[in-house]
N, CA, C and O atoms as CSV, one atom per row, in Angstrom:
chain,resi,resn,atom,element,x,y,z
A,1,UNK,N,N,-39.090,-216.462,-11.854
A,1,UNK,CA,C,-38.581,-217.123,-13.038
A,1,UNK,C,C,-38.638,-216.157,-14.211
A,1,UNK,O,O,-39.582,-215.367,-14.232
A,2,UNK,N,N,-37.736,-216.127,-15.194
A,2,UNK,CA,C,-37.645,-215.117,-15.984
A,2,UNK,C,C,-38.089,-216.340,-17.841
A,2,UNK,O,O,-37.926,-217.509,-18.191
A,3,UNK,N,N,-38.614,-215.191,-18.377
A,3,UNK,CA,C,-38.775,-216.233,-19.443
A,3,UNK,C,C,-40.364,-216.798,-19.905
A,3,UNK,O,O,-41.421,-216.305,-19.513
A,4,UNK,N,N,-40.232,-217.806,-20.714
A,4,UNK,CA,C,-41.494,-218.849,-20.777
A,4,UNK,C,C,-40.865,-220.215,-19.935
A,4,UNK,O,O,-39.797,-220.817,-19.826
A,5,UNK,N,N,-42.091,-220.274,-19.484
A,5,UNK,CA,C,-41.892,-221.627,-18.697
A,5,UNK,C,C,-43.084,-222.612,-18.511
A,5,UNK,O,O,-43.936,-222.483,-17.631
A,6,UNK,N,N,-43.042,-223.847,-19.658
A,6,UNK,CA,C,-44.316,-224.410,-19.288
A,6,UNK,C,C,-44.947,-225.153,-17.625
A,6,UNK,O,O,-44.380,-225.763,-16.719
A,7,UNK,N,N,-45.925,-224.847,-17.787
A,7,UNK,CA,C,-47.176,-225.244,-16.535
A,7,UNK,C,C,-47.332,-226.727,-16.654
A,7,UNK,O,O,-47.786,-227.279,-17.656
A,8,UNK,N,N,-46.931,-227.333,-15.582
A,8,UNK,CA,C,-47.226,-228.449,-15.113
A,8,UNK,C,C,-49.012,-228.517,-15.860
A,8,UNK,O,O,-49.721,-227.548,-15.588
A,9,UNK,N,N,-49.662,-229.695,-16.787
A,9,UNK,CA,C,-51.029,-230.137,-16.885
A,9,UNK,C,C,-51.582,-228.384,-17.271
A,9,UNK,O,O,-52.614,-227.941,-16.767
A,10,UNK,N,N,-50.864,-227.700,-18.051
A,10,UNK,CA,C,-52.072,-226.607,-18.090
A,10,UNK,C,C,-52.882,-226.855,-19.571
A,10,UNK,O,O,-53.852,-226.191,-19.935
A,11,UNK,N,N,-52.429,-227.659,-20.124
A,11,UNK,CA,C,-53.222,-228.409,-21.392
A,11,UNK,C,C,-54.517,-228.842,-20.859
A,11,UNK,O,O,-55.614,-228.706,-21.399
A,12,UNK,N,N,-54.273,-229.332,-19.834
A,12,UNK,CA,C,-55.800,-229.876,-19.043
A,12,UNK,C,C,-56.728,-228.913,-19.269
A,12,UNK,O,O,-57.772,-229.070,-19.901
A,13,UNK,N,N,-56.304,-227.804,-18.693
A,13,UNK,CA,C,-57.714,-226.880,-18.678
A,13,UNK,C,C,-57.651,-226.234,-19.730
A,13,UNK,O,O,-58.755,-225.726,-19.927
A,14,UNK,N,N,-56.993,-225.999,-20.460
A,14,UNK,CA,C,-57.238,-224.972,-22.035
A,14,UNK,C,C,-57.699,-225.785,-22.911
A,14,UNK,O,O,-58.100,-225.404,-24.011
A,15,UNK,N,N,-57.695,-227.161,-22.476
A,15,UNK,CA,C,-58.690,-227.839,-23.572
A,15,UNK,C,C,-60.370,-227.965,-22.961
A,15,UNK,O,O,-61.440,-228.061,-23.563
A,16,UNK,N,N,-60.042,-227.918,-21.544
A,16,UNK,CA,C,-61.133,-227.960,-21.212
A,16,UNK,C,C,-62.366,-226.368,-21.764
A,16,UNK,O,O,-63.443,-226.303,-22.356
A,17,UNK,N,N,-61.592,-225.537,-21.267
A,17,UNK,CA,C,-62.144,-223.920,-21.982
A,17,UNK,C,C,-62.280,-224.032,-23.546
A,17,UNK,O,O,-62.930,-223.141,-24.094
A,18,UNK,N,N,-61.873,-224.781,-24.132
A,18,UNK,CA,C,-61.777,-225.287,-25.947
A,18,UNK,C,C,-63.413,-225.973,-26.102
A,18,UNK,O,O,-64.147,-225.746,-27.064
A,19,UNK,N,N,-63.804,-226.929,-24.816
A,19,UNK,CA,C,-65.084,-227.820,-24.854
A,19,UNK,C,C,-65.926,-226.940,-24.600
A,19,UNK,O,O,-66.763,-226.941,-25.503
A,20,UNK,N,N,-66.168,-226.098,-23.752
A,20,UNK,CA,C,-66.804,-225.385,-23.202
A,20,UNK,C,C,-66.884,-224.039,-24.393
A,20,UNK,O,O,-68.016,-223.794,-24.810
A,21,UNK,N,N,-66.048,-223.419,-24.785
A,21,UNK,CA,C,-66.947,-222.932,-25.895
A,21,UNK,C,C,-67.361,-223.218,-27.153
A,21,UNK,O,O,-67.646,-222.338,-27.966
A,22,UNK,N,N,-67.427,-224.584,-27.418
A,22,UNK,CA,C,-68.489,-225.353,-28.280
A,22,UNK,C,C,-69.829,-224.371,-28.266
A,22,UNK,O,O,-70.357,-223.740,-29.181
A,23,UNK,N,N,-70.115,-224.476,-27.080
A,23,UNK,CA,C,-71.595,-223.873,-26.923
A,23,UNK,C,C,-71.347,-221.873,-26.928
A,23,UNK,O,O,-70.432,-221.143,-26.546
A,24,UNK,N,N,-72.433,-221.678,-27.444
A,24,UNK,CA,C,-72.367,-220.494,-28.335
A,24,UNK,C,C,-72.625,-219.301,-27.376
A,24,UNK,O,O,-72.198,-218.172,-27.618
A,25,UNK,N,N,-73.562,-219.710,-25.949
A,25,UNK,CA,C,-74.163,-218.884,-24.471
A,25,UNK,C,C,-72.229,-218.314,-24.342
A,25,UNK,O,O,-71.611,-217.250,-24.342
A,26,UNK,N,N,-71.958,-219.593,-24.260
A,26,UNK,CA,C,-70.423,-219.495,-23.053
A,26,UNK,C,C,-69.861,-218.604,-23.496
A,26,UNK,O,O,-69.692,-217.601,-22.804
A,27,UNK,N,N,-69.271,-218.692,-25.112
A,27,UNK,CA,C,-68.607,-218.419,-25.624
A,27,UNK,C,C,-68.746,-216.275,-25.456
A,27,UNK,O,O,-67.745,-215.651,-25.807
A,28,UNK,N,N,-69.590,-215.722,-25.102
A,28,UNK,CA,C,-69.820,-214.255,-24.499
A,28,UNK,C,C,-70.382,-214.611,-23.448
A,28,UNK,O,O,-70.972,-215.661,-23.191
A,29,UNK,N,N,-70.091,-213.250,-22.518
A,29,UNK,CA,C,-70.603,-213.230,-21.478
A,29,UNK,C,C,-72.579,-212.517,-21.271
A,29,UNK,O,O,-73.135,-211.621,-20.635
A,30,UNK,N,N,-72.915,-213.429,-22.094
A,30,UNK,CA,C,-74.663,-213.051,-22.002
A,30,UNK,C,C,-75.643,-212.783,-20.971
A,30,UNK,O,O,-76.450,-211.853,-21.011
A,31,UNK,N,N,-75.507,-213.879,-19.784
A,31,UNK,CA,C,-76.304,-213.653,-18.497
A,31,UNK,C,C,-75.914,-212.810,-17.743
A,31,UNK,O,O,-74.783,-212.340,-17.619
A,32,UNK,N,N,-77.009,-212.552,-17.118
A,32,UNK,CA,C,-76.747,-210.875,-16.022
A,32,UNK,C,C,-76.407,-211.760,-14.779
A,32,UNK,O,O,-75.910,-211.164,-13.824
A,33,UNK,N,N,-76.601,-213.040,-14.673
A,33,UNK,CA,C,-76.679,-213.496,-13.342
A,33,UNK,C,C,-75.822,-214.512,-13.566
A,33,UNK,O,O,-75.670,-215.142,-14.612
A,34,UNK,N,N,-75.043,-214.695,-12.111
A,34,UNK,CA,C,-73.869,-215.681,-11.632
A,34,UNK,C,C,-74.308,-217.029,-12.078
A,34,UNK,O,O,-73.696,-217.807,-12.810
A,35,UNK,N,N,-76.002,-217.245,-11.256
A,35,UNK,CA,C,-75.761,-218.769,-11.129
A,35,UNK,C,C,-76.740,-218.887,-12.604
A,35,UNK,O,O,-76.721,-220.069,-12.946
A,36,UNK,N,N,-77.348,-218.280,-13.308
A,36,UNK,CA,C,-77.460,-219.027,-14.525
A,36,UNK,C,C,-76.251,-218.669,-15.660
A,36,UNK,O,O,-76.578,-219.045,-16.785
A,37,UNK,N,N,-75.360,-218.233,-15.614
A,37,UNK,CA,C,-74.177,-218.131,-16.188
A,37,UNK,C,C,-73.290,-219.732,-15.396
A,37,UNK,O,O,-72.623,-220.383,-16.200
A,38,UNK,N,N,-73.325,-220.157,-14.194
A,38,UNK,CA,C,-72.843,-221.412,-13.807
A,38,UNK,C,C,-73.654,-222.458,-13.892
A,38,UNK,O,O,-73.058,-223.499,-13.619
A,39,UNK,N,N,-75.131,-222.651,-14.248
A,39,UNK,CA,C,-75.949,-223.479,-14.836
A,39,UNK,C,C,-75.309,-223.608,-16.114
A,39,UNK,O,O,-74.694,-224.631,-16.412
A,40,UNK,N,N,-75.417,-222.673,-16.846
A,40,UNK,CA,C,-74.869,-223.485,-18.457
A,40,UNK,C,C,-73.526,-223.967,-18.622
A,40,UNK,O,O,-73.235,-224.669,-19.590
A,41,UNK,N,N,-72.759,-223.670,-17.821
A,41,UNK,CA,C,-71.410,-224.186,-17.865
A,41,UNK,C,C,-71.726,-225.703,-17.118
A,41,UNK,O,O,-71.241,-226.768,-17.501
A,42,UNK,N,N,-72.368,-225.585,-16.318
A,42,UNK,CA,C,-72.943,-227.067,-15.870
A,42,UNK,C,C,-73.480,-227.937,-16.967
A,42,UNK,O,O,-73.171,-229.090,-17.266
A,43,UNK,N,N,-74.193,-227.269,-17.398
A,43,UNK,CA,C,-74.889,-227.919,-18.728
A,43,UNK,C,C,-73.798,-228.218,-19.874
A,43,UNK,O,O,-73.791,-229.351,-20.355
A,44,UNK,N,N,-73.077,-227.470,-20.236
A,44,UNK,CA,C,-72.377,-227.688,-21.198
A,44,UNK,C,C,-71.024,-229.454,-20.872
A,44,UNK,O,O,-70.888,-230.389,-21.661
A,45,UNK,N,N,-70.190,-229.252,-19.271
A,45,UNK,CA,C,-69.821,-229.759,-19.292
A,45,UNK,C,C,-70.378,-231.650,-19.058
A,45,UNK,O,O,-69.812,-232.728,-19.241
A,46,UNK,N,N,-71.985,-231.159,-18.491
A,46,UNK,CA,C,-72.048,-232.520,-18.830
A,46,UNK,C,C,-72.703,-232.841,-19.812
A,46,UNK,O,O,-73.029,-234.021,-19.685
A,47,UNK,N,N,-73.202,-232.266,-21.053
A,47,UNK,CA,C,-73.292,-232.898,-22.101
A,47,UNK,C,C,-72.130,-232.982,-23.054
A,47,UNK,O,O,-72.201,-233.437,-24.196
A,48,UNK,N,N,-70.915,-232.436,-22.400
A,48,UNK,CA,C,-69.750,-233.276,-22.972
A,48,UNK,C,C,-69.598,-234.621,-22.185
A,48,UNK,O,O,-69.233,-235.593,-22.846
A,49,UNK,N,N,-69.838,-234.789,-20.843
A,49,UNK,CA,C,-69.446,-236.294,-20.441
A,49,UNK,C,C,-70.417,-237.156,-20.903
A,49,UNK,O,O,-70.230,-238.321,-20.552
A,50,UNK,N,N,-71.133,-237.009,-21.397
A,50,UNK,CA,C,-72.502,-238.052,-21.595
A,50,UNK,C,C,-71.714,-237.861,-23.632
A,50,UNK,O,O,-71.379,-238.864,-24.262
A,51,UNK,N,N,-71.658,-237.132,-23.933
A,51,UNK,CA,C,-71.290,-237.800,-25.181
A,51,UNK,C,C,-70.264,-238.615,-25.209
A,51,UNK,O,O,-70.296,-239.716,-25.758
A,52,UNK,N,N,-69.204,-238.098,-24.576
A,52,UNK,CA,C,-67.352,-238.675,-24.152
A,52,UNK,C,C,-68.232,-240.444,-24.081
A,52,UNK,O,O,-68.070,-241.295,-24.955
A,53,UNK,N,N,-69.048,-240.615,-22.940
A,53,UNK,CA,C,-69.044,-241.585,-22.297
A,53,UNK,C,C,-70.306,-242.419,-23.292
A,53,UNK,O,O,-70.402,-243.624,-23.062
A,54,UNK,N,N,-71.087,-241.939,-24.172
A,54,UNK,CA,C,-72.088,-242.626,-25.604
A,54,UNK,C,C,-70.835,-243.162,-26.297
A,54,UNK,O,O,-70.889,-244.335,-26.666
A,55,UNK,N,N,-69.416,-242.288,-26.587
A,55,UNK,CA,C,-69.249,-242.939,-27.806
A,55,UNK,C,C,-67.600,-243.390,-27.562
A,55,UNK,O,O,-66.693,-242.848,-28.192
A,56,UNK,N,N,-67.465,-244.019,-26.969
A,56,UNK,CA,C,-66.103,-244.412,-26.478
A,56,UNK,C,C,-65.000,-245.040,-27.379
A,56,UNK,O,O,-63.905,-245.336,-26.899
């Protein structure tokens, strides 16, 4: 395909990457290690669902 061409739902995830660097870790790449670099992204996204889901 030649051109711009929007992505089926790619709003989905660029807002999602928008929530996720709320938090200040994410936002650089700080940890030396995989899985506590995927712990805080764990962390981050569910203290977005627990707020989403406090204040409806």
């Amino acid at each position: 395909a030649k051109g711009f061409e929007v992505l089926s739902r790619r709003w989905v995830v660029e807002r999602t990457f928008g929530w996720m660097t709320r938090w200040r870790r994410l936002v650089r790449d700080y940890e030396r290690r995989i899985d506590v670099s995927q712990a805080m992204i764990f962390v981050a996204m569910g203290a977005n669902l627990i707020r989403r889901n406090a204040h409806p």
